[in-house]
N, C-alpha and C positions, 0 to 999 in steps of 0.2 A: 337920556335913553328911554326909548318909547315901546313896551310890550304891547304885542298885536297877533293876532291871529294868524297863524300859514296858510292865507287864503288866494292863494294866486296858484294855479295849475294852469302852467303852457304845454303844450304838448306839439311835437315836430313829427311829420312822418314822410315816406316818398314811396319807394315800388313796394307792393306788398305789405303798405301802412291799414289798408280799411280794414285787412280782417283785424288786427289787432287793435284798429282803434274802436271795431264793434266787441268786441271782448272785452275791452275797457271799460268800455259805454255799460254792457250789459251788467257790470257786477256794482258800478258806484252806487252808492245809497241814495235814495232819494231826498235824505237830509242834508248831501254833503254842503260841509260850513265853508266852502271856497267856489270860487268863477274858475273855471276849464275852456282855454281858446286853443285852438287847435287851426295848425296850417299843412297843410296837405301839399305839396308839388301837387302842381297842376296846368292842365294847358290854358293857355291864356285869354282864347276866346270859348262862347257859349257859357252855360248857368253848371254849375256847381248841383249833384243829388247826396253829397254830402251830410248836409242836413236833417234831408229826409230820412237816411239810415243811422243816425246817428239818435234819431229823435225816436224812434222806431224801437231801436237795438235796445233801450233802458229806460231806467225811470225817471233821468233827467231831462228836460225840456233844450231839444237843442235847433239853431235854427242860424242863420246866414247872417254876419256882425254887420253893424251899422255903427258909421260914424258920431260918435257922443252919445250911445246910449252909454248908461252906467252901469259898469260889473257888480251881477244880483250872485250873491251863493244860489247852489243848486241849479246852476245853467252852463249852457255851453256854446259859446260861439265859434262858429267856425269861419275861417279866411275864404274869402270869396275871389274866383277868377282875377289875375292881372292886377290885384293887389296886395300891398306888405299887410298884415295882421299885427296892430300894435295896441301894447297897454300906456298909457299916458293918465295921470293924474286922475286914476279912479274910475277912468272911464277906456270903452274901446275907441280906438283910430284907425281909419285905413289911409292908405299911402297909394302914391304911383311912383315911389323913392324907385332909385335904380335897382337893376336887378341884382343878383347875388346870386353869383356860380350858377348863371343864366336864369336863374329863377324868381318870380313875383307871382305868389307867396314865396318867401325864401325864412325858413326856420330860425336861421341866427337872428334875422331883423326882428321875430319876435322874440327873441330869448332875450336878446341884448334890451329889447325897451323894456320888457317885466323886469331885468335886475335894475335897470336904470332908478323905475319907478315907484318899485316897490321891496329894494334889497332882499330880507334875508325872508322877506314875506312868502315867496316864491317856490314854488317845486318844478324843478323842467324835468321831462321827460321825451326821451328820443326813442321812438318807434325805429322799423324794421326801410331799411333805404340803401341805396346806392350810393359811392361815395361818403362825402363828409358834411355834408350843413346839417347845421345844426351843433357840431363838435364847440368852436368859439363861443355860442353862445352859452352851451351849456358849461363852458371856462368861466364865463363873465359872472353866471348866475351863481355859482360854487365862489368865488372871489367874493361876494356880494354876502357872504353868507344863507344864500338859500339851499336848498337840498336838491341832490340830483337821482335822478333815476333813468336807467337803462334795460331795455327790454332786451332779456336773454338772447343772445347772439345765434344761440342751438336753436331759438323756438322762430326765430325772425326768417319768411322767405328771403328776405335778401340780407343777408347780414353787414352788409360792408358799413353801413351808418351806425350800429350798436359796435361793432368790432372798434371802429377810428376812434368813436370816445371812449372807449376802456382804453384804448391806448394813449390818451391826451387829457384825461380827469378821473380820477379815484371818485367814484359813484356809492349814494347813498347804500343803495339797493340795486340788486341784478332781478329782475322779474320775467318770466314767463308769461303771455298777454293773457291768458285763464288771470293771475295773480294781480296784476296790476290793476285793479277795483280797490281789492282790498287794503293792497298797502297807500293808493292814494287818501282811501277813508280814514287811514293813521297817521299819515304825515299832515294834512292839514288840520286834522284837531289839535298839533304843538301849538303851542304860545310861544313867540319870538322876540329877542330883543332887538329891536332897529335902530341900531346908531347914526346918528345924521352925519357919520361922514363923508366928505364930499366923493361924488363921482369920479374916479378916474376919467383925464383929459378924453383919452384914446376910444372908451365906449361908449362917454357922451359926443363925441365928435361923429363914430359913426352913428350911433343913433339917432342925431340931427340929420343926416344923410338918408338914413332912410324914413323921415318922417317928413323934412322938408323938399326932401330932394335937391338939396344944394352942396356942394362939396365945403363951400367957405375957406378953403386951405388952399396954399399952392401945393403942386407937387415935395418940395423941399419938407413943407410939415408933414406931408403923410409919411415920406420916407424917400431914398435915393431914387430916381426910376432903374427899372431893373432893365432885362435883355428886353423883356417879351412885350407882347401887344394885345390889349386888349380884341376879346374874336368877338363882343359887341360890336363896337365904335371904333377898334381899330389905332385908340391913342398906344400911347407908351404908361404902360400898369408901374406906377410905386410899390415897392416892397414897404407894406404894412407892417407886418412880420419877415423880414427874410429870407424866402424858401417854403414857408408856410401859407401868409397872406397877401394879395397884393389887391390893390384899388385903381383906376386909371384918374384922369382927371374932372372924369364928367360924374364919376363915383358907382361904377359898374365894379363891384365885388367877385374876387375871384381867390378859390383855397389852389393850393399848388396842383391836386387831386384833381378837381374838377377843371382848371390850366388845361390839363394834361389829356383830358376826356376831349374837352372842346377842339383842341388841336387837331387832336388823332382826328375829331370829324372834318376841321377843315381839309386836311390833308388826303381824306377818303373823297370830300368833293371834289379836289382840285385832279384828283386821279380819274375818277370817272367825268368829268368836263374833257381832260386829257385823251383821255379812250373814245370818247363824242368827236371831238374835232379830228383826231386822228382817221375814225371811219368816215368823215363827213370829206376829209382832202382825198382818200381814195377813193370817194364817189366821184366826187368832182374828176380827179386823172381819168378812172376809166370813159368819163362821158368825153371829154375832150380827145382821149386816144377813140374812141366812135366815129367822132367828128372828125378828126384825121386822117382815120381809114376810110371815110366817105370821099375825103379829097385826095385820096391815094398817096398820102406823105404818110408812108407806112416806116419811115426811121425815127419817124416825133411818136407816131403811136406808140412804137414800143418804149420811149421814153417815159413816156404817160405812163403806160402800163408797169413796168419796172419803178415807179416813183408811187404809184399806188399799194403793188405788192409790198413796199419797203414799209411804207404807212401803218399797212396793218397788220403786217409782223410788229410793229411796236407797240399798233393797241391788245394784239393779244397777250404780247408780255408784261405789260399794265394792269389786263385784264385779269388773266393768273393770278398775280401778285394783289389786286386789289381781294379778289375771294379769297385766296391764302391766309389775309390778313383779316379779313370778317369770321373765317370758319377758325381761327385762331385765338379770337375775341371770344366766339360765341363758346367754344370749350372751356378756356380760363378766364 
């Protein structure tokens, strides 16, 4: 058994993560005795100003992670566009590992490699987001013996990411983003004991996944395949977890929650595609009943015309029901 410093600070965030991750930034010490990697949801192309306001916001030095530099105390790296943010063997790694509940940077992928790497060394904290990433990892990293922390659910613009894991880990600390400075400055000066037991199969398998990017497993190891379909690639998703997690086979991550987001969007395209073609056939009818009444086959015309009308009475009632269900979203 080997005591070590709690010098590992991951930090997860998605809608309405900056101001709290510049509140963070702004209170931590300039001594602090731990490395702070932060991954932000983000869109997948263009450069990241993350850095800059982060670097800006406080007294720690923070700036965009590079492959095999090594984690210095008193810095902060942040996850760069269109890749996983990982901790490996002392140092930073980035990935192009599949995404995770559509996401690269995707939160668990970092949580899960700091417990991997560094057990009980660890403190995760989940900022202010939508849905759920981040929740599994901050499981893994509690399992692991590291400390968790959770930004007050009252103080978060979007609470739904602080809300899932107080429902899915009993957290260290509940903090307010004013707060969260200071109790990082406490939790990493603990002394920790890190037992060399081994990894659990299940978080070193996915966090091979997101670092290699190779599944390595048939479907059968990850789990039974379930109904559904991956809205990546389109396979057939293993139940990881049961109802909670599922994986497909090219290793595209998906929590039941975010499933369920994704869906609703295909379903909102496939309605509005539906409403497109619908108005594009009564274009077509009426130009074809024109063409008819120009040749005085005025019984096809009205065929035409009555086979149009029919058309967009159906895209109206699609159309209805597709804002119905937007102004329905957008209230709850």
């Amino acid at each position: 058994m080997t005591v070590r410093p709690r010098d590992v600070v991951v930090v997860g965030a998605s809608a309405g993560g900056v101001e709290a991750l510049i509140a963070m930034a702004a209170r931590l010490p300039a001594d602090l005795p731990a490395a702070v990697l932060v991954a932000l949801h983000m869109p997948s192309g263009g450069t990241s100003s993350l850095p800059a306001i982060l670097d800006r916001a406080g007294p720690l030095p923070a700036r965009a992670a590079r492959t095999g530099e090594p984690l210095e105390h008193g810095r902060v790296y942040v996850a760069r566009p269109d890749h996983h943010l990982l901790v490996a063997d002392g140092v930073v790694a980035l990935s192009h590992g599949p995404t995770e509940s559509g996401h690269r940077p995707a939160i668990n992928a970092l949580f899960r490699s700091a417990a991997v790497a560094r057990g009980a060394a660890v403190t995760g904290l989940l900022l202010s987001g939508v849905l759920d990433d981040g929740v599994a990892g901050l499981q893994a990293i509690a399992a692991r013996g590291g400390r968790v922390v959770v930004q007050d659910p009252r103080d978060a613009l979007y609470p739904g990411m602080p809300e899932h894991a107080l429902q899915a880990v009993t957290p260290d600390r509940v903090v307010p983003a004013a707060g969260l400075g200071e109790v990082l400055a406490e939790l990493t000066r603990e002394q920790v004991e890190v037992e060399s037991e081994p990894v659990p199969e299940l978080l070193r398998w996915e966090n091979d996944i997101a670092s290699i990017g190779r599944v390595g497993k048939g479907m059968s190891a990850m789990g039974g395949p379930s109904e559904f379909a991956c809205p990546d690639c389109h396979g057939v998703l293993a139940d990881v977890e049961p109802g909670v997690r599922y994986r497909c086979r090219v290793g595209h991550a998906w929590t039941a929650e975010a499933l369920l987001a994704a869906q609703g969007d295909v379903v909102e395209n496939a309605v509005w595609t539906a409403v497109r073609a619908l108005e594009e056939k009564a274009t077509l009818h009426h130009r074809l009943a024109a063409l008819a009444r120009e040749r005085r086959s005025h019984q096809i015309a009205e065929r035409y015309d009555a086979e149009a009308r029919k058309a967009l009475d159906a895209a109206d009632v699609l159309r209805r029901q597709a804002i119905e269900d937007e102004e329905s979203a957008a209230s709850g």
